[in-house]
N, CA, C and O atoms as CSV, one atom per row, in Angstrom:
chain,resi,resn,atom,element,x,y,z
A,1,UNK,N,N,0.197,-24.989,3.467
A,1,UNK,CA,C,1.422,-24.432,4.007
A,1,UNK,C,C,1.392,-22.916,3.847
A,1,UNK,O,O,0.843,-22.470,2.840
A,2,UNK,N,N,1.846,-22.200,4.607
A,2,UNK,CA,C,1.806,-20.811,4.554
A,2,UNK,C,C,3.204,-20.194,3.970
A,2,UNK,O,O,4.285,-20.474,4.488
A,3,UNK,N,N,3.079,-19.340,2.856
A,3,UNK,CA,C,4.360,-19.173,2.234
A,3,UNK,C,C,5.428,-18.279,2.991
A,3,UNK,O,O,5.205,-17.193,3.524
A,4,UNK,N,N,6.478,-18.870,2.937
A,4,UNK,CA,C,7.772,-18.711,3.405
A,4,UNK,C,C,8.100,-19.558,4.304
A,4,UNK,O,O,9.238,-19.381,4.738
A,5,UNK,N,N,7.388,-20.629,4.858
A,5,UNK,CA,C,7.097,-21.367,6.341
A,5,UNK,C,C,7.450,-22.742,5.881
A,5,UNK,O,O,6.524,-23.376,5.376
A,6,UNK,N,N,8.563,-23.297,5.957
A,6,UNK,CA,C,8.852,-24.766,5.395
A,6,UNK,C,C,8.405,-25.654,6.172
A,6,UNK,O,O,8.614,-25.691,7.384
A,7,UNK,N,N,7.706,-26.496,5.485
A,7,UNK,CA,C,6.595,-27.956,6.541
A,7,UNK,C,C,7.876,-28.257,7.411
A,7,UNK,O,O,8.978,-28.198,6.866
A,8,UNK,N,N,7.765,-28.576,8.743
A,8,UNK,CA,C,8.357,-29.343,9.755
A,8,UNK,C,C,8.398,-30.102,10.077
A,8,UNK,O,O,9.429,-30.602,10.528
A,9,UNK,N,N,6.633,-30.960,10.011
A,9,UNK,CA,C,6.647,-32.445,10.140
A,9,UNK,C,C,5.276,-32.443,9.692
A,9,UNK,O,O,4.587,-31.523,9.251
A,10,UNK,N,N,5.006,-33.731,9.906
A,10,UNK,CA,C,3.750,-34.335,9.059
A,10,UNK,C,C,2.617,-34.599,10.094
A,10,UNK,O,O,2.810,-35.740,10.515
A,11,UNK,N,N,1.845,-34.216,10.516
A,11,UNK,CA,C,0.944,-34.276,11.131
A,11,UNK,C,C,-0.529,-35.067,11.316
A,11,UNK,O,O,-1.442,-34.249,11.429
A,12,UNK,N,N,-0.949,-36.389,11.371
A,12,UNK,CA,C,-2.439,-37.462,11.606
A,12,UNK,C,C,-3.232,-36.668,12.478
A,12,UNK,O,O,-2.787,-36.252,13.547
A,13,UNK,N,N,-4.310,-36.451,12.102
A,13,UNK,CA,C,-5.320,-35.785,12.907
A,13,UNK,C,C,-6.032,-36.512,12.867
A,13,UNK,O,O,-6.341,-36.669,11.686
A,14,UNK,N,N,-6.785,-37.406,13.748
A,14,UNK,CA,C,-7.903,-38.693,13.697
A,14,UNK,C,C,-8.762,-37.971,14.633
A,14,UNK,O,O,-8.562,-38.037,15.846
A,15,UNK,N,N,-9.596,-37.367,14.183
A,15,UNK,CA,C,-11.211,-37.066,15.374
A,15,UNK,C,C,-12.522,-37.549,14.507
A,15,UNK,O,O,-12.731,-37.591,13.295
A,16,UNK,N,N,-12.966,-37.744,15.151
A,16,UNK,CA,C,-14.749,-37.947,14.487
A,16,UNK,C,C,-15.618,-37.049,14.730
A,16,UNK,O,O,-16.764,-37.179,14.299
A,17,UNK,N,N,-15.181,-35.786,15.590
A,17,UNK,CA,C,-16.250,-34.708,14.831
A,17,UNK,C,C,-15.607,-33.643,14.177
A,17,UNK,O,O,-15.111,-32.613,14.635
A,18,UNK,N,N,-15.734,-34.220,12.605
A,18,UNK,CA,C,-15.872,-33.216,11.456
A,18,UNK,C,C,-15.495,-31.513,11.753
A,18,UNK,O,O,-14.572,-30.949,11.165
A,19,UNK,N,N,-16.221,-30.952,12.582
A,19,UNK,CA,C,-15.801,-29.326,12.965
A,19,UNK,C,C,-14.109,-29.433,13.332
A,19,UNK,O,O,-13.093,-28.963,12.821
A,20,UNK,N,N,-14.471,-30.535,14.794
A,20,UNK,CA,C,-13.093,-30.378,15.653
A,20,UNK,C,C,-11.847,-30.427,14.561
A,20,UNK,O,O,-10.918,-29.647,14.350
A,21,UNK,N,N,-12.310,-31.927,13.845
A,21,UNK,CA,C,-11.113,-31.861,12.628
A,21,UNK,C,C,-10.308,-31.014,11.735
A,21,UNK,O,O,-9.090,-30.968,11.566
A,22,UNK,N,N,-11.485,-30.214,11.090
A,22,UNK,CA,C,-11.020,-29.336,10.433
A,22,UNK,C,C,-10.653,-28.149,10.903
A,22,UNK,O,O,-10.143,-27.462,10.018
A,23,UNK,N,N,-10.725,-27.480,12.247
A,23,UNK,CA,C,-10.436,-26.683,12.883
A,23,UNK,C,C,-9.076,-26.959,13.136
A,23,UNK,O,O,-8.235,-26.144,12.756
A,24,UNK,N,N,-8.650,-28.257,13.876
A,24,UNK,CA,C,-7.380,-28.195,14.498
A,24,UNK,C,C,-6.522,-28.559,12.880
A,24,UNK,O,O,-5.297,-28.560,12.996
A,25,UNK,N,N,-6.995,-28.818,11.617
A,25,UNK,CA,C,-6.029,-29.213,10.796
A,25,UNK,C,C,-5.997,-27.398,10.163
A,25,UNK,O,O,-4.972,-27.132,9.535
A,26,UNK,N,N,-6.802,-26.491,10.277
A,26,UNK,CA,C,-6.447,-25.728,9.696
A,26,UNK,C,C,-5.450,-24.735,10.434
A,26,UNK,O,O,-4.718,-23.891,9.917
A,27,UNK,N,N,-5.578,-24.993,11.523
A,27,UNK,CA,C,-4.531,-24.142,12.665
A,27,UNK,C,C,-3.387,-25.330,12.466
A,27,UNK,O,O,-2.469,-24.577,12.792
A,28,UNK,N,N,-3.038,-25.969,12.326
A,28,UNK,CA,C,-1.864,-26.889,12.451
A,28,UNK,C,C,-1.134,-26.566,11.216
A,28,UNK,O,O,0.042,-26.232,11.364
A,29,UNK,N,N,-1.619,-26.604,10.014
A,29,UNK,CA,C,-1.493,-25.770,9.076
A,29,UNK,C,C,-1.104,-24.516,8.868
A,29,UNK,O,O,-0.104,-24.194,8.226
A,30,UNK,N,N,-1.884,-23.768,9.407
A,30,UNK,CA,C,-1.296,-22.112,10.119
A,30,UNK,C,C,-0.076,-22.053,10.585
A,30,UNK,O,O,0.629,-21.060,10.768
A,31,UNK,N,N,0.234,-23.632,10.846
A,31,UNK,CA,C,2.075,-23.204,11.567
A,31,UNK,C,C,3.254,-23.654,10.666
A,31,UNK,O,O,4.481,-23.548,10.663
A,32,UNK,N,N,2.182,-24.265,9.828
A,32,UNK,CA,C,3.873,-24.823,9.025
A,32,UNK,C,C,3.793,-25.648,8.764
A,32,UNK,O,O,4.027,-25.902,7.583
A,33,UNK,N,N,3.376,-26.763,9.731
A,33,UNK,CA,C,2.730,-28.361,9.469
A,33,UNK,C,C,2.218,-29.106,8.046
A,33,UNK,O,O,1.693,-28.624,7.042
A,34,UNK,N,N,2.434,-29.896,8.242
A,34,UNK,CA,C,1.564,-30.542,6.818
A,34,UNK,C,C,1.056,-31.426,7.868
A,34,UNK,O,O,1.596,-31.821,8.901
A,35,UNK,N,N,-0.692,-31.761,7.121
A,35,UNK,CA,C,-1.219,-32.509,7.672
A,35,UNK,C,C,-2.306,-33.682,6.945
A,35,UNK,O,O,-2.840,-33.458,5.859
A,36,UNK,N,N,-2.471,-34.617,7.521
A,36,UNK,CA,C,-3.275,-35.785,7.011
A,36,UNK,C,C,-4.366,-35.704,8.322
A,36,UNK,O,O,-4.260,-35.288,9.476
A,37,UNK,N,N,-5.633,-36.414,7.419
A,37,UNK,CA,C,-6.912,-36.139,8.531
A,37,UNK,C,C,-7.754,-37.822,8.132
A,37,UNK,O,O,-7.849,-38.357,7.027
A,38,UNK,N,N,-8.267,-38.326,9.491
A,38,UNK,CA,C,-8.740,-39.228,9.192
A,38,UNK,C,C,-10.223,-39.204,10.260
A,38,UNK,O,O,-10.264,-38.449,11.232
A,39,UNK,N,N,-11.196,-39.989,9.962
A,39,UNK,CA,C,-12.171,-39.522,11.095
A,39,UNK,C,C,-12.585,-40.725,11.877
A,39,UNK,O,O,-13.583,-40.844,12.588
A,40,UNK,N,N,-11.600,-41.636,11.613
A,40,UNK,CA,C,-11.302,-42.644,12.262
A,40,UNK,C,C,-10.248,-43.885,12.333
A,40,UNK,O,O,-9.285,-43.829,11.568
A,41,UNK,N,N,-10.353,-44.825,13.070
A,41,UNK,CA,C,-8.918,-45.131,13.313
A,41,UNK,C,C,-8.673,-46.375,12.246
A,41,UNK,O,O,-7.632,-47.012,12.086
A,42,UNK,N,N,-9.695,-46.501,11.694
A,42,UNK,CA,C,-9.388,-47.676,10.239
A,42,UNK,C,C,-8.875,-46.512,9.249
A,42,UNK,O,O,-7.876,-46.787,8.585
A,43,UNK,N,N,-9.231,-45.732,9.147
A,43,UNK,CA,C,-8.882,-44.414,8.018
A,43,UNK,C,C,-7.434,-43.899,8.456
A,43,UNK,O,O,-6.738,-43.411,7.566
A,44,UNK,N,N,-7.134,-43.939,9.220
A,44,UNK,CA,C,-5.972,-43.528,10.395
A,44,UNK,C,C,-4.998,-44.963,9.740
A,44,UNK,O,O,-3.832,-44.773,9.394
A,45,UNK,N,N,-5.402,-45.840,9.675
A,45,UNK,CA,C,-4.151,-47.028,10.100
A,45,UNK,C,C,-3.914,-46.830,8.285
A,45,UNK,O,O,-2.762,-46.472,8.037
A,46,UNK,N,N,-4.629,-46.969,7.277
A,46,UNK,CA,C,-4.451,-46.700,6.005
A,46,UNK,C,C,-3.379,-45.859,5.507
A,46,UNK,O,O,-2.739,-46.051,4.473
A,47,UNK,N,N,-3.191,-44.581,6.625
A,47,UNK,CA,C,-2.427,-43.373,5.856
A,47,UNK,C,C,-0.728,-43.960,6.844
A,47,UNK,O,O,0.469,-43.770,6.627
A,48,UNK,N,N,-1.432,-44.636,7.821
A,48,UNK,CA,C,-0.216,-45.536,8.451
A,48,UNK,C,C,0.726,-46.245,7.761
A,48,UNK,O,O,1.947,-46.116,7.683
A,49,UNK,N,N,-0.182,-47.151,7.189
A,49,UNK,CA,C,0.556,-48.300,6.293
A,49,UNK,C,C,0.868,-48.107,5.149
A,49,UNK,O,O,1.330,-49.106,4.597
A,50,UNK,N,N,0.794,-47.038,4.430
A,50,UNK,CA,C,1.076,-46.163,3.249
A,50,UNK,C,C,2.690,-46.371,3.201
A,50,UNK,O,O,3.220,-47.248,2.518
A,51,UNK,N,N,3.278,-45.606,3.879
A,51,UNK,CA,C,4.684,-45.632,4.065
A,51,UNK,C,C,4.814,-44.079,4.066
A,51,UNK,O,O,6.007,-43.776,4.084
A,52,UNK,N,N,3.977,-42.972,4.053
A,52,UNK,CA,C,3.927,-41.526,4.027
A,52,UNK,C,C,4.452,-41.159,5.327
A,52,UNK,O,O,4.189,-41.553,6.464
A,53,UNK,N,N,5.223,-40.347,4.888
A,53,UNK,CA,C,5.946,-39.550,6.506
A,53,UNK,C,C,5.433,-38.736,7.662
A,53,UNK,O,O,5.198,-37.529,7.712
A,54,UNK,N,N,5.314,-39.651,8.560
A,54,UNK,CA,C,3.828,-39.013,9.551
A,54,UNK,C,C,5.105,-39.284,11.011
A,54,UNK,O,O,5.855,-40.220,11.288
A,55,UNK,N,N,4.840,-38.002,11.625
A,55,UNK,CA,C,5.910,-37.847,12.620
A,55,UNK,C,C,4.906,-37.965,14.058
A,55,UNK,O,O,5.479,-38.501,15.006
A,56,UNK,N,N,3.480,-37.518,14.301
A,56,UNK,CA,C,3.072,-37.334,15.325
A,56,UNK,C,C,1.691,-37.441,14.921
A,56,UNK,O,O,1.249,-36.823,13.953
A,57,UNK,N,N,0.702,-38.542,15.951
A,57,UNK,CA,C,-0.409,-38.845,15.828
A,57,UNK,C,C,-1.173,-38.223,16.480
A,57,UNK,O,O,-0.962,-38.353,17.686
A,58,UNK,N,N,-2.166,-37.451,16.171
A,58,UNK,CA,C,-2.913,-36.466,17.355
A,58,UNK,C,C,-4.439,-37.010,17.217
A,58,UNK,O,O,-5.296,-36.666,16.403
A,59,UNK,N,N,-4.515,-37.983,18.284
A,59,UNK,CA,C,-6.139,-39.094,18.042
A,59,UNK,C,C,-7.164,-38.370,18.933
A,59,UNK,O,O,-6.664,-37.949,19.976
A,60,UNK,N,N,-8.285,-38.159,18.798
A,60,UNK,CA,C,-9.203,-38.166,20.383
A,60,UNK,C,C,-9.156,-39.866,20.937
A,60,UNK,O,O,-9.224,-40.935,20.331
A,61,UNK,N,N,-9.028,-39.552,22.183
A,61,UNK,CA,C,-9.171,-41.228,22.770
A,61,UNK,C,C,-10.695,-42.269,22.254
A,61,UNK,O,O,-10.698,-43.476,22.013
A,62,UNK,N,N,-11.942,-41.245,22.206
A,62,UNK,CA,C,-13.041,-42.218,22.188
A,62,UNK,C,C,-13.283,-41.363,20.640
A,62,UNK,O,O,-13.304,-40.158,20.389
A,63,UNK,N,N,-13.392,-42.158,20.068
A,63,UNK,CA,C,-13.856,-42.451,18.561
A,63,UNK,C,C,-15.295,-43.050,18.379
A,63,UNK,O,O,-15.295,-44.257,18.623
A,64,UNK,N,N,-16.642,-42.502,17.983
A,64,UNK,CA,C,-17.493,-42.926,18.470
A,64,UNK,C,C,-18.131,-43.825,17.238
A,64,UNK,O,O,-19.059,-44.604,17.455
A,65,UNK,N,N,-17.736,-43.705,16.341
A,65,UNK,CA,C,-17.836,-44.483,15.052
A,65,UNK,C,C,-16.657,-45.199,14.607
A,65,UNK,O,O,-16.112,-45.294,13.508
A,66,UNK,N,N,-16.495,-45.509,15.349
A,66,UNK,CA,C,-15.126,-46.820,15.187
A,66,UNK,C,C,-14.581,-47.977,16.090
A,66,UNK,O,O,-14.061,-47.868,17.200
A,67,UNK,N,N,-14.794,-48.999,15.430
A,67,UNK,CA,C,-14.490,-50.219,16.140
A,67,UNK,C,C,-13.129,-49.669,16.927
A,67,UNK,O,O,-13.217,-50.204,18.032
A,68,UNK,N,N,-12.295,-49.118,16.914
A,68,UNK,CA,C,-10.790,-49.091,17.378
A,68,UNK,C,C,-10.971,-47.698,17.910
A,68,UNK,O,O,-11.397,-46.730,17.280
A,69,UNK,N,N,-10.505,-47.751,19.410
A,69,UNK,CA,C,-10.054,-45.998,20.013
A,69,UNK,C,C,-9.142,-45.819,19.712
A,69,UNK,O,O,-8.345,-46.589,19.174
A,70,UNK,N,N,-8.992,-44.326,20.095
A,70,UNK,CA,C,-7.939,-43.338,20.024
A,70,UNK,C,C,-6.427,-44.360,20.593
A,70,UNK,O,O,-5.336,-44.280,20.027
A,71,UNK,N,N,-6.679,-45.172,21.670
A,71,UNK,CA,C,-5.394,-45.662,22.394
A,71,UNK,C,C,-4.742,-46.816,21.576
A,71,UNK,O,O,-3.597,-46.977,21.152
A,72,UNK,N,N,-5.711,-47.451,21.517
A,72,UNK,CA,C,-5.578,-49.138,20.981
A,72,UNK,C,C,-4.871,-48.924,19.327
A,72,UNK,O,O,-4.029,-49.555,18.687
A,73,UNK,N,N,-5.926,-47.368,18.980
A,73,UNK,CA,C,-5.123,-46.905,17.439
A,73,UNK,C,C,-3.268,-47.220,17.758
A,73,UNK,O,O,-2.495,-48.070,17.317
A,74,UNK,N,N,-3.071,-45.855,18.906
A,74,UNK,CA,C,-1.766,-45.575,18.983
A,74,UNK,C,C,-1.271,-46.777,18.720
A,74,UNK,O,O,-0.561,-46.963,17.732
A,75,UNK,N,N,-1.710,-48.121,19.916
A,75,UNK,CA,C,-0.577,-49.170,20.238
A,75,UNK,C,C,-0.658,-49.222,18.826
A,75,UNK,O,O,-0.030,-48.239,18.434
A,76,UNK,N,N,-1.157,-49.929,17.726
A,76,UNK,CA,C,-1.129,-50.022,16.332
A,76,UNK,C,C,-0.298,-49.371,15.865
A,76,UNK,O,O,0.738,-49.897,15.460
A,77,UNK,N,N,-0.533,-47.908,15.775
A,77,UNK,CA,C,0.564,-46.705,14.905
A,77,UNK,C,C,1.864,-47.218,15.625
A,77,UNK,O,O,2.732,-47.503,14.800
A,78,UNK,N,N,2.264,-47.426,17.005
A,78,UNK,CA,C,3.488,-47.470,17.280
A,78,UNK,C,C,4.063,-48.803,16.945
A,78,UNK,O,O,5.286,-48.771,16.809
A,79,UNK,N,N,3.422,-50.137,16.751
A,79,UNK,CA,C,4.076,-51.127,16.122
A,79,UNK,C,C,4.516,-51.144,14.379
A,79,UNK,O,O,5.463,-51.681,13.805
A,80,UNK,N,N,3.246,-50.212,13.808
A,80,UNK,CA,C,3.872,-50.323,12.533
A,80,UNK,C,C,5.301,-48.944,12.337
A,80,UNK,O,O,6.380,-48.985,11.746
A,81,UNK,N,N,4.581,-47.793,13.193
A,81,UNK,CA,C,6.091,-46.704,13.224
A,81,UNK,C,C,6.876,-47.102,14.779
A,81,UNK,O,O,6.101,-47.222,15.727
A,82,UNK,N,N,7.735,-47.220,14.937
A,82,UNK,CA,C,8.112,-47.363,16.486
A,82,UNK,C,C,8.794,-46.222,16.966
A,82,UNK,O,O,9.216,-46.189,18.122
A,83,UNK,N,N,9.005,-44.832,15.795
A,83,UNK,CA,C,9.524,-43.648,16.212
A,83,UNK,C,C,8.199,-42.864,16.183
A,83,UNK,O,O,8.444,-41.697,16.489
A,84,UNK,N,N,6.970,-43.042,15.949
A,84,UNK,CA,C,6.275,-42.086,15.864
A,84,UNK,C,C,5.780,-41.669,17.029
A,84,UNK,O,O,5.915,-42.568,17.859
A,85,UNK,N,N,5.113,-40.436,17.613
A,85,UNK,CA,C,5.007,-39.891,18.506
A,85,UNK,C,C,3.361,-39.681,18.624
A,85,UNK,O,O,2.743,-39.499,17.575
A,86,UNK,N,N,2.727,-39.701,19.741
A,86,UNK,CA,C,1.667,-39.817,20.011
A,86,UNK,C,C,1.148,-38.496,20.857
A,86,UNK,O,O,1.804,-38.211,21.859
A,87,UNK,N,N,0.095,-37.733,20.543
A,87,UNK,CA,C,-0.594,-36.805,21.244
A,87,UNK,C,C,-2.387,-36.792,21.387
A,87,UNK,O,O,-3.227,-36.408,20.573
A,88,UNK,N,N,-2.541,-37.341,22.685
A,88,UNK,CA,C,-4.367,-37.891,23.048
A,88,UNK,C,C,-4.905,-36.801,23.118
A,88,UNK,O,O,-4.156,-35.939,23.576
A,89,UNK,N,N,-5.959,-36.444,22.839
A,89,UNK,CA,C,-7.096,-35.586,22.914
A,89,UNK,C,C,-8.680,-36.254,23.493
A,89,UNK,O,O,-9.210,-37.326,23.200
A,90,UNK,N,N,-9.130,-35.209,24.368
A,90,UNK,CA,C,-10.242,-36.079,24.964
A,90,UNK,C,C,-10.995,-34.874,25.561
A,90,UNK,O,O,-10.254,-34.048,26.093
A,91,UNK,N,N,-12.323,-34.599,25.584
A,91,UNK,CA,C,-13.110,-33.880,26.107
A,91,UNK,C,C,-13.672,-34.710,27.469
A,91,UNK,O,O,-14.186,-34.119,28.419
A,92,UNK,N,N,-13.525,-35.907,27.422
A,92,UNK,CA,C,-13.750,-36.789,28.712
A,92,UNK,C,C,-12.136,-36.656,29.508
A,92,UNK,O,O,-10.975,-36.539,29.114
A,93,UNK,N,N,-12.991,-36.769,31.133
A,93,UNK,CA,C,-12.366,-37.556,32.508
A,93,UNK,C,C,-11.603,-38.120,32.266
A,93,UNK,O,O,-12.074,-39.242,32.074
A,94,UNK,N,N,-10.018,-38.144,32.029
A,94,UNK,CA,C,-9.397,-39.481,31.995
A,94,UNK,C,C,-8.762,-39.822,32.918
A,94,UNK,O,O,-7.805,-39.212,33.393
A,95,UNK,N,N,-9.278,-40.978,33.335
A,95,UNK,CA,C,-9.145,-42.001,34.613
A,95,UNK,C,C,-7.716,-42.905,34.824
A,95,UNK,O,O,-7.233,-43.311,33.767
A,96,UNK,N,N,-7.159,-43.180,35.775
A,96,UNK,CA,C,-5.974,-43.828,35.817
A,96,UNK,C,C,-5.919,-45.019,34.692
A,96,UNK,O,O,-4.948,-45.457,34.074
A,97,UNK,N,N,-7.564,-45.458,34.636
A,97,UNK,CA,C,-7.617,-46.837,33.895
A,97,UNK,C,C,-7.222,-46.846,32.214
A,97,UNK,O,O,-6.733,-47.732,31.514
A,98,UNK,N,N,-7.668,-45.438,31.900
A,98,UNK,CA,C,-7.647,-45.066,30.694
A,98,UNK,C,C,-6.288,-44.278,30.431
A,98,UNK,O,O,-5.879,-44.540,29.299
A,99,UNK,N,N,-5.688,-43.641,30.928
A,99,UNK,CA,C,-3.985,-43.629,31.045
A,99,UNK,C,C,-3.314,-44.894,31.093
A,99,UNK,O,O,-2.265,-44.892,30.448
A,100,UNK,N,N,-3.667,-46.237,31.799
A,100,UNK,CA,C,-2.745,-47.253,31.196
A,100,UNK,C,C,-3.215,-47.539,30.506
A,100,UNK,O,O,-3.452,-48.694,30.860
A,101,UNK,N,N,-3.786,-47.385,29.315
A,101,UNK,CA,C,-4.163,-47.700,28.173
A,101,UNK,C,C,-2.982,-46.951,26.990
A,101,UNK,O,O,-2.837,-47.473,25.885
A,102,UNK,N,N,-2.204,-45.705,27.384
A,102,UNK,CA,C,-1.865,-44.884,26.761
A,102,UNK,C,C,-0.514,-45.373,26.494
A,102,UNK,O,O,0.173,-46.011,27.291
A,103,UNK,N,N,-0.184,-45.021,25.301
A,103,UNK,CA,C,1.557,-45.266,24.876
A,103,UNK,C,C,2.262,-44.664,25.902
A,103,UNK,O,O,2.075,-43.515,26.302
A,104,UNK,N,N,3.034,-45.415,26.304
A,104,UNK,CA,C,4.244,-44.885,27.214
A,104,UNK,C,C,4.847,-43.546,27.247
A,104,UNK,O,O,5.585,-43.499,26.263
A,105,UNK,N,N,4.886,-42.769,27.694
A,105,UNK,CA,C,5.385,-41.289,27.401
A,105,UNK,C,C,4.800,-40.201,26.888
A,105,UNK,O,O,5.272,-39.064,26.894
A,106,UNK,N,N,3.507,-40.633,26.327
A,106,UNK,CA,C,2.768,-39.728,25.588
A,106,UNK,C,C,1.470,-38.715,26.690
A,106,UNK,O,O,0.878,-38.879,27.756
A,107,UNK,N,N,1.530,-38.049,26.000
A,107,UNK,CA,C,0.587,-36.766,26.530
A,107,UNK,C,C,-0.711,-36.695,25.928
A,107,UNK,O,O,-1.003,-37.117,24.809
A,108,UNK,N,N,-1.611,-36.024,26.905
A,108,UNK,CA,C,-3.130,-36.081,26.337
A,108,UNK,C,C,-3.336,-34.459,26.881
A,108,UNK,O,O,-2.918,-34.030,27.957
A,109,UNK,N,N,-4.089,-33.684,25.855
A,109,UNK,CA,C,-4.327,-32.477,26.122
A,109,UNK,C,C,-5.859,-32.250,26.072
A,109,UNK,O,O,-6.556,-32.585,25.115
A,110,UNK,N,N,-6.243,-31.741,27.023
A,110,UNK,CA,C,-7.926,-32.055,27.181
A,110,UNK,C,C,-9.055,-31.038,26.118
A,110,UNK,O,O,-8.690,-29.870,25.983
A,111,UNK,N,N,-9.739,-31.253,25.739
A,111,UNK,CA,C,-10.719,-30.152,25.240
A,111,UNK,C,C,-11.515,-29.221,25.880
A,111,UNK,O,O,-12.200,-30.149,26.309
A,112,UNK,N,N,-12.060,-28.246,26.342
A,112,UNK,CA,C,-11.496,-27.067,24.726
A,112,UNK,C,C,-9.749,-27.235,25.255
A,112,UNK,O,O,-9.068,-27.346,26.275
A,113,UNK,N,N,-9.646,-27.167,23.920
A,113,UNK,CA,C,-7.976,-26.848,23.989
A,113,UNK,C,C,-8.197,-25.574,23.058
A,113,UNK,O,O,-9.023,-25.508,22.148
A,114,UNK,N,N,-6.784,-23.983,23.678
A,114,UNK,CA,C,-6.574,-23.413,23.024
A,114,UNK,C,C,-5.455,-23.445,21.457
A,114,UNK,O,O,-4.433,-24.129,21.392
A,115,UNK,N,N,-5.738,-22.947,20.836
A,115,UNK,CA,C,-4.522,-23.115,19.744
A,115,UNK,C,C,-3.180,-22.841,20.490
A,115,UNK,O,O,-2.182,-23.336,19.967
A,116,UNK,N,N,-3.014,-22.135,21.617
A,116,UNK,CA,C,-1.598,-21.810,21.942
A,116,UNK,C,C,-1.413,-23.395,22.868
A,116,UNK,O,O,-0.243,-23.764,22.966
A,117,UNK,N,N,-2.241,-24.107,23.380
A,117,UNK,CA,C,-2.072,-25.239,24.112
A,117,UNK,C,C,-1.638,-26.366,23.349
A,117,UNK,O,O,-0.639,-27.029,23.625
A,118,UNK,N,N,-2.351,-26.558,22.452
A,118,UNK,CA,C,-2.374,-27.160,21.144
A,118,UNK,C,C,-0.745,-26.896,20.129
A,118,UNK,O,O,-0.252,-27.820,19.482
A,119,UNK,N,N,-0.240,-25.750,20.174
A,119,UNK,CA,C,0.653,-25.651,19.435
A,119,UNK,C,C,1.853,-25.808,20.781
A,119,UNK,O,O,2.624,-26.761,20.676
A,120,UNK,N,N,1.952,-25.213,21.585
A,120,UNK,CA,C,3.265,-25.960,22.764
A,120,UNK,C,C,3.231,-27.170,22.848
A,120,UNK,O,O,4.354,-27.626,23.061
A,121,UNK,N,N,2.055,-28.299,22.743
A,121,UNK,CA,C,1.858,-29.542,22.708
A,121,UNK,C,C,2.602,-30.342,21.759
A,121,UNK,O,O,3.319,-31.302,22.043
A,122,UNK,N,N,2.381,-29.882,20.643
A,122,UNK,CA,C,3.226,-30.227,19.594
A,122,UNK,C,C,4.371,-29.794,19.304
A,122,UNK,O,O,4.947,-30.504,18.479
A,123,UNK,N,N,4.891,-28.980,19.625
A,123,UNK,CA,C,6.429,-28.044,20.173
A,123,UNK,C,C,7.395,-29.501,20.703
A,123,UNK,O,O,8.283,-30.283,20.364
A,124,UNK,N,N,6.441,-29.142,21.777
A,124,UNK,CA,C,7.033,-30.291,23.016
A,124,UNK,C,C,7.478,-31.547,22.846
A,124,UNK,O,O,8.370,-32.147,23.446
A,125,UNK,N,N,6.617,-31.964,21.780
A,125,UNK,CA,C,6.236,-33.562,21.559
A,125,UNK,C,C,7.219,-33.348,20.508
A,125,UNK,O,O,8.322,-33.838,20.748
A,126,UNK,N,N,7.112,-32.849,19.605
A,126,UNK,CA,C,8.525,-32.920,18.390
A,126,UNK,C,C,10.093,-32.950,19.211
A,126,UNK,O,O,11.123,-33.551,18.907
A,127,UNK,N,N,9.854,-32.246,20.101
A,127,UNK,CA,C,11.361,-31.456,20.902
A,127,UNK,C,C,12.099,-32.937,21.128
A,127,UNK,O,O,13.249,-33.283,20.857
A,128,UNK,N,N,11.040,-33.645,21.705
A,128,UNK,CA,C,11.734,-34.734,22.316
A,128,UNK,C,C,12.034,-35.614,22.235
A,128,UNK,O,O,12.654,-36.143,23.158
């Protein structure tokens, strides 16, 4: 947390490459955020079922070391939270087929993403 900057919400970062992770948790951080990091979606459902206060899930869709994607995670996160909020990340094409895969209402922001894309994303997604 950066001092004077009171955490706002709690932040899941689920990617599987290691750089991407720690990059977007240390800029998410940079804003105020508190954050939890998992590098996949069994590690992801753990900090789920905890009972820890996690407001917004920010997954990549394809997880390449994990039985469970980025989507199939969400449906999961949203049955055990049913207020939690979902934000997809994907350096891949995503295809109509792979949008109905996606939680209802939720947004996917493509890679490279800038930190200013990245932080209106999550703006947005809290706002609403």
């Amino acid at each position: 947390m950066v001092e004077g900057i009171a955490v706002m919400a709690m932040i899941l970062i689920v990617e599987d490459d290691a750089f991407i992770r720690e990059l977007a948790e240390m800029t998410i951080q940079d804003w105020g955020y508190d954050t939890l990091s998992a590098s996949d979606a069994e590690e992801a459902l753990i900090f789920l079922r905890s009972g820890r206060p996690i407001d917004v899930l920010f997954t990549d869709i394809y997880l390449k070391t994990a039985v469970l994607g980025g989507c199939e995670l969400a449906h999961q996160a949203i049955a055990l939270r049913p207020d939690l909020r979902v934000l997809y990340t994907t350096g891949n094409y995503v295809t109509d087929e792979i949008k109905s895969l996606f939680v209802e209402g939720m947004n996917c922001l493509r890679k490279p993403y800038t930190p200013d894309h990245l932080q209106l994303s999550l703006k947005d997604l809290l706002a609403a």
